[in-house]
C-alpha positions in Angstrom: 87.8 110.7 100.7 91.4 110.4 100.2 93.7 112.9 99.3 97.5 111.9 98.6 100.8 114.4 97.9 104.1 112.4 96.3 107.0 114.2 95.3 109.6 112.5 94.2 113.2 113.7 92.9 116.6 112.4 92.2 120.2 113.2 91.3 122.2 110.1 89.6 126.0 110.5 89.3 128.8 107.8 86.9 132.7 108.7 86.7 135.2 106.2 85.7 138.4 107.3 86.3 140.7 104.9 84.5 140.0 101.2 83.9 140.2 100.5 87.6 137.9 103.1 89.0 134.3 103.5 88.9 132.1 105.8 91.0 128.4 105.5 90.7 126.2 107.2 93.0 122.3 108.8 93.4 120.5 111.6 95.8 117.2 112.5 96.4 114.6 113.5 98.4 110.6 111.8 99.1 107.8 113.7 100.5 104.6 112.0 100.9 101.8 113.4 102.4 98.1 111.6 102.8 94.9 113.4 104.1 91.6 110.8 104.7 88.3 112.6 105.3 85.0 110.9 106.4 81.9 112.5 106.6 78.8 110.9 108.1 75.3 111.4 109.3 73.2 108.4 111.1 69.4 108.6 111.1 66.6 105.5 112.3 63.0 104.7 112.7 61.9 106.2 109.4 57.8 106.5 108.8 58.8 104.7 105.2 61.8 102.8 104.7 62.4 103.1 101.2 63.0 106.9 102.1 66.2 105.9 104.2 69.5 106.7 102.4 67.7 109.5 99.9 65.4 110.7 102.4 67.8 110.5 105.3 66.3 113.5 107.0 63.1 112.4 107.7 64.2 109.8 110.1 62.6 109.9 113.7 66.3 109.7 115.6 69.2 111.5 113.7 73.0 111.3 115.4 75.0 114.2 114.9 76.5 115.2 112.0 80.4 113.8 112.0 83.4 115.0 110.1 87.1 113.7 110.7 89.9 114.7 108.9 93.2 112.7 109.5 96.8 113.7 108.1 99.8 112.3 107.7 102.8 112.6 106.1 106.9 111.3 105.5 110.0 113.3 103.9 112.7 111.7 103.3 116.3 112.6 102.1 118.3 109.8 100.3 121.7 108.9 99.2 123.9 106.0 98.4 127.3 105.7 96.6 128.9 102.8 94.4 132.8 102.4 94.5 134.3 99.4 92.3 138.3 99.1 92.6 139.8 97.0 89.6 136.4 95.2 88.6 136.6 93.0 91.5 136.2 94.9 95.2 132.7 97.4 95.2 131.8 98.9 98.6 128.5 100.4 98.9 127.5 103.2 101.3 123.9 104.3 102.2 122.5 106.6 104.0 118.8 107.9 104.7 116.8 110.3 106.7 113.2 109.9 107.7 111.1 112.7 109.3 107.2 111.1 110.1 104.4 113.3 111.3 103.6 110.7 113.6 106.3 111.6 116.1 106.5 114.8 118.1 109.0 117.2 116.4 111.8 116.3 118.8 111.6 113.1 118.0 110.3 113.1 114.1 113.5 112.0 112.6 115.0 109.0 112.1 118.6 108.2 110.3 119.5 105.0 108.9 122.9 104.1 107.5 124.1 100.8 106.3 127.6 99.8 104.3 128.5 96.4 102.3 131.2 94.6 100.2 131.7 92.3 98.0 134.7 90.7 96.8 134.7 89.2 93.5 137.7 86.6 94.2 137.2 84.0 91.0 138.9 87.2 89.6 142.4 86.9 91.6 145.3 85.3 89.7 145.3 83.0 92.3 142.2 81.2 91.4 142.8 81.2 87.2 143.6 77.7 87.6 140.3 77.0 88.7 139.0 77.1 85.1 135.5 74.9 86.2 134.7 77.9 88.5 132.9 80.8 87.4 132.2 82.8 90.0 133.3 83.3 93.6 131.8 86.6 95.3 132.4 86.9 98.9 129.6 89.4 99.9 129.1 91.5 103.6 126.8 93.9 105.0 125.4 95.9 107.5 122.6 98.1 107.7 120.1 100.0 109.9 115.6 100.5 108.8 113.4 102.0 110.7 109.3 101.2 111.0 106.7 104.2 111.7 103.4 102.1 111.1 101.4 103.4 113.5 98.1 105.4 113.8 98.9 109.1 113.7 98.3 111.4 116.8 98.9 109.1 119.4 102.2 111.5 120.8 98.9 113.7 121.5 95.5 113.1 123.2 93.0 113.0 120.8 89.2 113.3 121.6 85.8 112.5 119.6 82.3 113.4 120.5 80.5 111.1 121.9 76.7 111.2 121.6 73.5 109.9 123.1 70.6 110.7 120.3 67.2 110.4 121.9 63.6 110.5 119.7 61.9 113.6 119.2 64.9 116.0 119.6 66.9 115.3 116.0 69.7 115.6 117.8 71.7 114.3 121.8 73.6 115.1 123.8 77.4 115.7 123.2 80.5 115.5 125.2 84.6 115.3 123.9 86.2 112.4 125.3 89.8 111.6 125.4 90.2 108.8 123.3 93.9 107.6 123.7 96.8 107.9 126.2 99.7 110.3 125.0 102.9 109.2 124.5 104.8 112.1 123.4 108.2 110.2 123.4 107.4 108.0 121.1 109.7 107.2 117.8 111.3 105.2 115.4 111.4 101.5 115.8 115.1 100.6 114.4 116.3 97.1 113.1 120.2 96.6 112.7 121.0 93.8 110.5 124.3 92.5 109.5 125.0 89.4 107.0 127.3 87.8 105.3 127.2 85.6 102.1 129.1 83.5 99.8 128.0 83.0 96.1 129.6 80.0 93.8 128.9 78.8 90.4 130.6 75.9 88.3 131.0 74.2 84.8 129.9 77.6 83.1 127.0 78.7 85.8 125.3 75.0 85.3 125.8 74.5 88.9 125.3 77.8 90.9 125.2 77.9 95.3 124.4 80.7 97.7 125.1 81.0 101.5 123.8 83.6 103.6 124.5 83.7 107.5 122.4 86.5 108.9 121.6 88.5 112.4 119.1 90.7 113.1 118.0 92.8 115.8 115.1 95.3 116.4 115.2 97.9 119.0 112.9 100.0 120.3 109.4 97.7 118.9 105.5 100.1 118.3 103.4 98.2 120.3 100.1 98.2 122.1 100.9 98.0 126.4 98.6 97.3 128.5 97.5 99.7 131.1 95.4 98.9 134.3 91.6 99.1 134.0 91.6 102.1 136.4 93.0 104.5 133.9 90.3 103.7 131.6 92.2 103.0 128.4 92.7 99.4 127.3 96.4 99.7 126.2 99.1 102.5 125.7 101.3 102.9 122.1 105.3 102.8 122.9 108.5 101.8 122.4 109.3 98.6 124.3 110.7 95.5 123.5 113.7 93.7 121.7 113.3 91.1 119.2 116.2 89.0 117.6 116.4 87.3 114.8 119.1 85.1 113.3 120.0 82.0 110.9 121.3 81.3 107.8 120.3 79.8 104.3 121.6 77.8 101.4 120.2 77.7 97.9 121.0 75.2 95.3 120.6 75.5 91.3 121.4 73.1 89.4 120.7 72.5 85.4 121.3 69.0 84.6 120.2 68.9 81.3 120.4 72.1 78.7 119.9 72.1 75.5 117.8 73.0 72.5 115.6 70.3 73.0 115.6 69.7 76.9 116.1 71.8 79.4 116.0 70.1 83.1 116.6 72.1 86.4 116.4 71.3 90.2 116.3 74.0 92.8 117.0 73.1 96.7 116.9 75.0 99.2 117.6 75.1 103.3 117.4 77.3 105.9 117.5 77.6 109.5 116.7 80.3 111.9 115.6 80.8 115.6 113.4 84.1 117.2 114.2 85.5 120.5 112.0 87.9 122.3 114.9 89.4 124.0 112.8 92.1 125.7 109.0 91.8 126.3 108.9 95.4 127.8 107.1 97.1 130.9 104.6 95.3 133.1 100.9 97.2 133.3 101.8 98.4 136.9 104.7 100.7 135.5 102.2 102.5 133.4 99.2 102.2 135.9 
């Protein structure tokens, strides 16, 4: 059974000033909360079969009764502002903060900012000569996101029964085990990205362009590391690793025939990028 909590709420905000200011902005807030519960009972060697799921009692060797309950939940507060000077420069702010249940309270929140512009230049007197030119926008960001997808609990030992049923006793033996290694310093994984693009279009947007140079860089990577056989866990949840990312693209639209009766288009596109594992993280033996 699933039970799911989302709240959502937001605050929008337009003022023009005079022809050559605009201000356009929005705030809010997200929580969403998720609750799974399982129940399940296990029973064999039944006198009749057909008894099995509707008789489930009457099964020679019945396993415990088991109930989990698992919980999780995100709130997040949100805002991002819009400011266009003259119709042709807009700069774009952003901001968010993430607080996940699945990080100890010390290290629950997460904050992510990120800023861009873009310069619309076919609108300079410079370039009016440039009548087969439609549009020129000369666009730059750069941004922080952070990742929290990962089982919850694991910044606290968690346990489970374990049970050995045995015939003739409807029930076994019990004992809590520790089923995974705490981490309690365990947080946000966090990608910085910055880009940079250049948009074109000709002979009245019949012939359009985009270039996009991009780098990217996460920090701080959720993954499983290994831990020696002697501690009697296969692997530990942290925050190692660096991974970079970076390239660039080119898209290519073209309509080469448009009219009422034919329309013909050809799309191209290229791109080119290259991965680096910049940081694999700790050996076993640190964590053994």
């Amino acid at each position: 059974m699933q039970n799911k909590i989302y709240i959502y709420s937001k605050v929008k905000i337009n003022k023009k000033f005079n022809k050559n200011h605009r201000i356009n902005g929005t705030i809010g807030f997200i929580i969403d909360e998720q609750m799974y519960k399982n129940k399940t009972i296990t029973a064999s060697d039944f006198p009749i079969k057909d008894l099995r799921a509707d008789g489930i009692s009457n099964g020679e060797v019945i396993s415990p009764y088991d109930y989990s309950k698992k919980e999780e939940a995100i709130m997040s507060f949100i805002g991002r502002i819009n400011y266009t000077l003259a119709n042709k420069y807009n700069f774009t702010a952003t901001f968010r903060a993430d607080g996940s249940s699945k990080f100890a309270p010390e290290d629950r929140w997460g904050y992510f900012p990120a800023f861009a512009f873009a310069w619309q230049a076919h609108k300079e007197n410079f370039l009016k000569d440039f009548s087969k030119m439609n549009e020129l926008k000369i666009r730059l960001g750069w941004g922080t996101t952070g990742n929290q997808n990962t089982p919850p609990y694991q910044y606290i030992a968690s346990y489970d029964a374990n049970s050995n049923p045995y015939p003739g006793n409807n029930g076994g033996e019990i004992a809590m085990v520790p089923i995974n290694i705490a981490n309690r310093f365990l947080t946000w994984e966090t990608t910085y990205q910055t880009n940079a693009g250049i948009d074109l279009a000709f002979f009245n947007k019949r012939l359009n362009a985009n270039i996009d140079v991009y780098h990217k860089r996460t920090e701080d990577l959720l993954q499983r590391l290994p831990v020696a056989p002697s501690d009697g866990y296969d692997f530990i949840l942290a925050n190692i690793g660096t991974l970079e990312n970076k390239g660039f693209e080119v898209n290519l639209d073209v309509d080469v025939v448009k009219n009422d009766n034919l329309k013909w288009n050809v799309y191209a596109n290229y791109s080119m990028f290259k991965n680096k594992l910049v940081n694999l993280g700790l050996t076993p033996s640190v964590w053994g």
